[in-house]
C-alpha positions as YAML, in Angstrom:
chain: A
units: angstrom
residues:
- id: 1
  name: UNK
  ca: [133.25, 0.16, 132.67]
- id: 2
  name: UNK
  ca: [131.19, 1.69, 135.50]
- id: 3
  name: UNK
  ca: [128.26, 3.99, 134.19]
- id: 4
  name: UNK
  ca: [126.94, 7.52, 136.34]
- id: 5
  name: UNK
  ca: [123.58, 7.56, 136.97]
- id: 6
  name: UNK
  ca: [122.15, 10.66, 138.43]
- id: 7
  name: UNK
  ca: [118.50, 10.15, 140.42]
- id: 8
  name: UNK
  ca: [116.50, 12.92, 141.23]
- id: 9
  name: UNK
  ca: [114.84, 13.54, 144.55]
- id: 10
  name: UNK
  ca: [112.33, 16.22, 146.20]
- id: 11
  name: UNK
  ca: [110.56, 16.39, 149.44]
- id: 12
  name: UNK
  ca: [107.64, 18.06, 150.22]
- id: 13
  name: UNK
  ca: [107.95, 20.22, 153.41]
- id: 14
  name: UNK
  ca: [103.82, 20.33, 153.87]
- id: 15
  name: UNK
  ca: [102.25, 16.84, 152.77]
- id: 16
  name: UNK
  ca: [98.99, 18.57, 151.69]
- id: 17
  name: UNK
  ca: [100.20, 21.78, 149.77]
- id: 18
  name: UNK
  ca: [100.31, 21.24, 146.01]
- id: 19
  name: UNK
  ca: [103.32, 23.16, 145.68]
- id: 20
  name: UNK
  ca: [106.09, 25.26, 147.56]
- id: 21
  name: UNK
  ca: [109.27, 24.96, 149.04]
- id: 22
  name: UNK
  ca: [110.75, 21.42, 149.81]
- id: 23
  name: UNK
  ca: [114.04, 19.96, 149.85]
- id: 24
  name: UNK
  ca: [115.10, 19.16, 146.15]
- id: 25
  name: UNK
  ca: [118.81, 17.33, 145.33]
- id: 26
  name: UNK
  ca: [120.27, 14.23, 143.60]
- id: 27
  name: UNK
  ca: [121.96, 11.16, 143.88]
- id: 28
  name: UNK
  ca: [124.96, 10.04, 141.50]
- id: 29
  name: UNK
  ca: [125.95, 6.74, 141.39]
- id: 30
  name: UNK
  ca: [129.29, 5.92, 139.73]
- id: 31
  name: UNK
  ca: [130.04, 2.57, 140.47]
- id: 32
  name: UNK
  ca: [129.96, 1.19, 144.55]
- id: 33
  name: UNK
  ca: [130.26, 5.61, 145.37]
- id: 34
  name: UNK
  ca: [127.46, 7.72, 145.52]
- id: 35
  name: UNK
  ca: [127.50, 11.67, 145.13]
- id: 36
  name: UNK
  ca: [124.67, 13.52, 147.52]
- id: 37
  name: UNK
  ca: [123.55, 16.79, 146.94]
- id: 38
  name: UNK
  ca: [120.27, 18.61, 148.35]
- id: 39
  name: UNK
  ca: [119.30, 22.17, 149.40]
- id: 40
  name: UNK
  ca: [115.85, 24.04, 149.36]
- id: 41
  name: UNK
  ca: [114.14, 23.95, 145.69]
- id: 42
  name: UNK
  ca: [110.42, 24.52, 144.16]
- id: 43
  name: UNK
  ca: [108.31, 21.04, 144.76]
- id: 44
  name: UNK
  ca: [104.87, 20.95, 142.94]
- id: 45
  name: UNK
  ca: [102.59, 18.15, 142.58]
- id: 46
  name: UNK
  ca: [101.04, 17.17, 139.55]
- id: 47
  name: UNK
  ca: [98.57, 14.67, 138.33]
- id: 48
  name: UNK
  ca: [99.60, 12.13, 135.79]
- id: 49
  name: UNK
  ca: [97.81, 9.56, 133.73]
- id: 50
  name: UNK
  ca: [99.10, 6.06, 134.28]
- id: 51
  name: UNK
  ca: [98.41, 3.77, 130.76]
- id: 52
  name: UNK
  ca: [98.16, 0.54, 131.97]
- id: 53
  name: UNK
  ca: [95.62, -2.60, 131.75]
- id: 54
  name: UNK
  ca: [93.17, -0.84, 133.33]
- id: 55
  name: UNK
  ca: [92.08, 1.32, 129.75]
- id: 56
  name: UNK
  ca: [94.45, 4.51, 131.24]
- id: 57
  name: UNK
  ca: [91.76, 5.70, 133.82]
- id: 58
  name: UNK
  ca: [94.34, 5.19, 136.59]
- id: 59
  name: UNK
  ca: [95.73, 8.95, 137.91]
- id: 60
  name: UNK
  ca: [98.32, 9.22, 140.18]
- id: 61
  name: UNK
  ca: [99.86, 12.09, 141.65]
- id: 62
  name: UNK
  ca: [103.73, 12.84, 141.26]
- id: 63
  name: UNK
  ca: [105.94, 15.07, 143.27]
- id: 64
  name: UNK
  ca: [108.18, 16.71, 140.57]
- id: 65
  name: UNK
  ca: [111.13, 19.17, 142.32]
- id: 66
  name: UNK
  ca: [112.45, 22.55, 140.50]
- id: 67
  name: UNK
  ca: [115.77, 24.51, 141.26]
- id: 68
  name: UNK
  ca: [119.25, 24.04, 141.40]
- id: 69
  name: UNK
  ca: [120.69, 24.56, 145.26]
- id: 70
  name: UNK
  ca: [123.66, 26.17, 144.83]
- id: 71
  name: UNK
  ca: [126.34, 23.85, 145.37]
- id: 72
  name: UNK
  ca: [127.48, 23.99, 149.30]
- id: 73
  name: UNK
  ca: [130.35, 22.54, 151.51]
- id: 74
  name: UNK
  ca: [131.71, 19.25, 150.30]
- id: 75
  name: UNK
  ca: [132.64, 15.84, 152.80]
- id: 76
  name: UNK
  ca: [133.49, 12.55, 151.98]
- id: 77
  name: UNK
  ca: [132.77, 9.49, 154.29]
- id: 78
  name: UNK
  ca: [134.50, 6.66, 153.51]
- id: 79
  name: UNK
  ca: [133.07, 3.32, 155.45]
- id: 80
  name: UNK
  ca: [134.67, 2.49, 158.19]
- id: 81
  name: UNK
  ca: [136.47, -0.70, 157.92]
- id: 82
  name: UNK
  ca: [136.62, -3.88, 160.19]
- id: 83
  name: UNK
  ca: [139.88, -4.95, 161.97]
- id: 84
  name: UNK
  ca: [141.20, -7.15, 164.84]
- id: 85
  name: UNK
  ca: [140.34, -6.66, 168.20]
- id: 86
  name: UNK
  ca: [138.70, -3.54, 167.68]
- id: 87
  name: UNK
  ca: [134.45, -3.51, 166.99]
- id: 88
  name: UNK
  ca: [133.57, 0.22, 167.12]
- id: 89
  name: UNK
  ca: [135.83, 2.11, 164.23]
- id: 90
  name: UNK
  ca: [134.98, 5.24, 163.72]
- id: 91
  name: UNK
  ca: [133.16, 6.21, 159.97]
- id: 92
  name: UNK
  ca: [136.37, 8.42, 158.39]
- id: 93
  name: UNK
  ca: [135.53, 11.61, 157.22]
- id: 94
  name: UNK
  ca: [136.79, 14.74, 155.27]
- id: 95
  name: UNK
  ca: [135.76, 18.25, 154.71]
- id: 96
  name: UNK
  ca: [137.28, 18.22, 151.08]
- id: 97
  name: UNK
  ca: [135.27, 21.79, 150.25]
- id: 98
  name: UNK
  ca: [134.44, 24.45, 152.74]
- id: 99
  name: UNK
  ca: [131.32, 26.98, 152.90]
- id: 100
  name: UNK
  ca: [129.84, 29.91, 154.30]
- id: 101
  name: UNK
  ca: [127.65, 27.99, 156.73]
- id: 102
  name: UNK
  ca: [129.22, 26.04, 159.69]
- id: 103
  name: UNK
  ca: [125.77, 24.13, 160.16]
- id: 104
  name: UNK
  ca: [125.61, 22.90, 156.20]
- id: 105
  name: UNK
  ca: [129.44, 21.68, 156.77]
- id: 106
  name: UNK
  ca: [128.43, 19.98, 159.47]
- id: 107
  name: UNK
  ca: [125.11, 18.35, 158.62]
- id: 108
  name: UNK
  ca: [127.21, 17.07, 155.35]
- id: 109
  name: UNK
  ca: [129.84, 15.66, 157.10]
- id: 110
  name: UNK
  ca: [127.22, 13.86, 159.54]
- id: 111
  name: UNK
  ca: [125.23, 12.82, 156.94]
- id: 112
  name: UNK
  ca: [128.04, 11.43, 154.89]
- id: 113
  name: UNK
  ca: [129.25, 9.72, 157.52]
- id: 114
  name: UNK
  ca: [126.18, 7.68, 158.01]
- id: 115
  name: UNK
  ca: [125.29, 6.91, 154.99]
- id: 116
  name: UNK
  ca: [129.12, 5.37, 154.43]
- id: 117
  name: UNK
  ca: [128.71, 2.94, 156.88]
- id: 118
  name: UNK
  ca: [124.66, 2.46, 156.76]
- id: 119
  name: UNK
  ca: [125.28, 1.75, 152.74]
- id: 120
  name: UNK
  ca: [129.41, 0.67, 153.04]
- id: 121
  name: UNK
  ca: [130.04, 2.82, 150.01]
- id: 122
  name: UNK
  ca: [132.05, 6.06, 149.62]
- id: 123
  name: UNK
  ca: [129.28, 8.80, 150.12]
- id: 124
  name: UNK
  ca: [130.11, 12.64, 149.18]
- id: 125
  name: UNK
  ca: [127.59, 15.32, 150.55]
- id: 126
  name: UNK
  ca: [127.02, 18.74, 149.33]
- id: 127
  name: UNK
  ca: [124.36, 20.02, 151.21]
- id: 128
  name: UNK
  ca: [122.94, 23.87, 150.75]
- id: 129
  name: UNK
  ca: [120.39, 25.01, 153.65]
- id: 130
  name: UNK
  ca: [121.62, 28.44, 154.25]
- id: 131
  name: UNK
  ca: [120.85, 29.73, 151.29]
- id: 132
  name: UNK
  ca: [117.27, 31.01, 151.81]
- id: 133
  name: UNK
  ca: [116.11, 33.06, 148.93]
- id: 134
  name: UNK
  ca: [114.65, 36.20, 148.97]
- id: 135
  name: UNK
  ca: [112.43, 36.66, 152.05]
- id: 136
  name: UNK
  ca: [115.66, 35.60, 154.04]
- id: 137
  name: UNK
  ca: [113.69, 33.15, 156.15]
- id: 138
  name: UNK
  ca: [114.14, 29.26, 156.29]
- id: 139
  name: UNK
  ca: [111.67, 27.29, 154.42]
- id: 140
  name: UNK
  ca: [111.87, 24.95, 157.40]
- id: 141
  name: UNK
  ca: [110.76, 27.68, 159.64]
- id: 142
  name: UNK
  ca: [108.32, 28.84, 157.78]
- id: 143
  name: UNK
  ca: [106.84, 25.55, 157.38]
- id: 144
  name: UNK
  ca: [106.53, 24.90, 160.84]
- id: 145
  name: UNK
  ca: [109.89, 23.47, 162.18]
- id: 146
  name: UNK
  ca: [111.79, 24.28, 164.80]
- id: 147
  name: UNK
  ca: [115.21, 23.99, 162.66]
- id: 148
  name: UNK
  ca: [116.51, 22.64, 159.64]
- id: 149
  name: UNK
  ca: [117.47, 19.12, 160.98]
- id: 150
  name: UNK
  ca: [113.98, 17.40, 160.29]
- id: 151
  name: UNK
  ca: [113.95, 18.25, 156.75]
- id: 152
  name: UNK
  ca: [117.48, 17.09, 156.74]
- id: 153
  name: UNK
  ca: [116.47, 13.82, 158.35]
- id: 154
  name: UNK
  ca: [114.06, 13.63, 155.92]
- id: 155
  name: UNK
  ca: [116.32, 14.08, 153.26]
- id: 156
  name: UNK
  ca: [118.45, 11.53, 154.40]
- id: 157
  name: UNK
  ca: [115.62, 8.78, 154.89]
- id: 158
  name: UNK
  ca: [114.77, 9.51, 151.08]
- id: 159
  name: UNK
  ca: [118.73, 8.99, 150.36]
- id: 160
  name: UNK
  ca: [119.01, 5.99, 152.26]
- id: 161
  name: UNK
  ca: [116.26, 4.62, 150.46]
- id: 162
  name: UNK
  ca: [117.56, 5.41, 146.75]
- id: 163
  name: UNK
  ca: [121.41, 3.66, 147.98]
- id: 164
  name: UNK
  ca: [119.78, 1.07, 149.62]
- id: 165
  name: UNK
  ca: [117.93, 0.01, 145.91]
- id: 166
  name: UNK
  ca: [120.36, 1.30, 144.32]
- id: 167
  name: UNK
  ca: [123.24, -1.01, 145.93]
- id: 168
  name: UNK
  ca: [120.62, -4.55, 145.97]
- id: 169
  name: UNK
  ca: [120.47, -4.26, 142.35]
- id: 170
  name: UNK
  ca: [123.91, -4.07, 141.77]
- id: 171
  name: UNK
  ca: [123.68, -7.25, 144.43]
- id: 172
  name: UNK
  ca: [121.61, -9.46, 142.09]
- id: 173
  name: UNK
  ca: [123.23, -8.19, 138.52]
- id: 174
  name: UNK
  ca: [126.61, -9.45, 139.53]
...
């Protein structure tokens, strides 16, 4: 029987702040399918002790993420699948919830799609940028980016990572 994990993630939009906005979301993993969701959250570093050989005097500092996004559009990528004669399918994909931001619909249903073939799983992405809190200004902007599409790329890097792991254990335990 396949088990769900559910991996948190946060990003940082400013490397050397201790805390602010960042892109915050998770991964679910229910088998060889992975669920994305990510939108703007709290991020706050923190210092930990580490206890190991070295008598506990190692510190180390963690990135821990806050919020819920609220839950956004919703696509599913499905990898694209090899057949005769043709080299170049495209990655299928479906809007299977809508939202009240054309760009977040988008950016999940590019996302999804490359993550489905990158990883060869089914991905889902839920994805919730337009949502920008009180002040009404994006965190991106604020932090110094010209749009929301490099935090999203950064997103995706961290997501890509997590799968990739993710999907080489499940390699080596079968």
């Amino acid at each position: 029987m396949d088990s769900t994990r559910i991996i948190p993630f946060c990003l940082p939009l400013s490397p050397g702040e201790s805390s602010g906005v960042g892109v915050v979301g998770t991964v679910t993993l229910r088998g060889q399918s992975a669920i994305v969701w990510f939108g703007w959250g709290s991020v706050e570093r923190r210092e930990e002790s580490c206890d190991d050989t070295n008598n506990g005097n190692d510190n180390s500092t963690v990135t821990v993420g806050t919020g819920r996004p609220p839950m956004g559009s919703l696509s599913l990528s499905m990898p694209p699948c090899a057949r005769k004669g043709s080299s170049i399918m495209p990655t299928p994909t479906s809007q299977l919830l809508g939202g009240s931001s054309e760009e977040d619909m988008m950016l999940g249903q590019q996302m999804s799609a490359r993550l489905a073939k990158r990883i060869g799983w089914p991905i889902f992405v839920s994805c919730s940028f337009s949502d920008f809190g009180q002040n009404g200004v994006s965190p991106a902007l604020a932090a110094g980016f010209d749009d929301d599409s490099m935090p999203a790329a950064m997103a995706e890097k961290e997501v890509t990572k997590i799968l990739t792991l993710e999907k080489d254990k499940l390699v080596v335990s079968t």
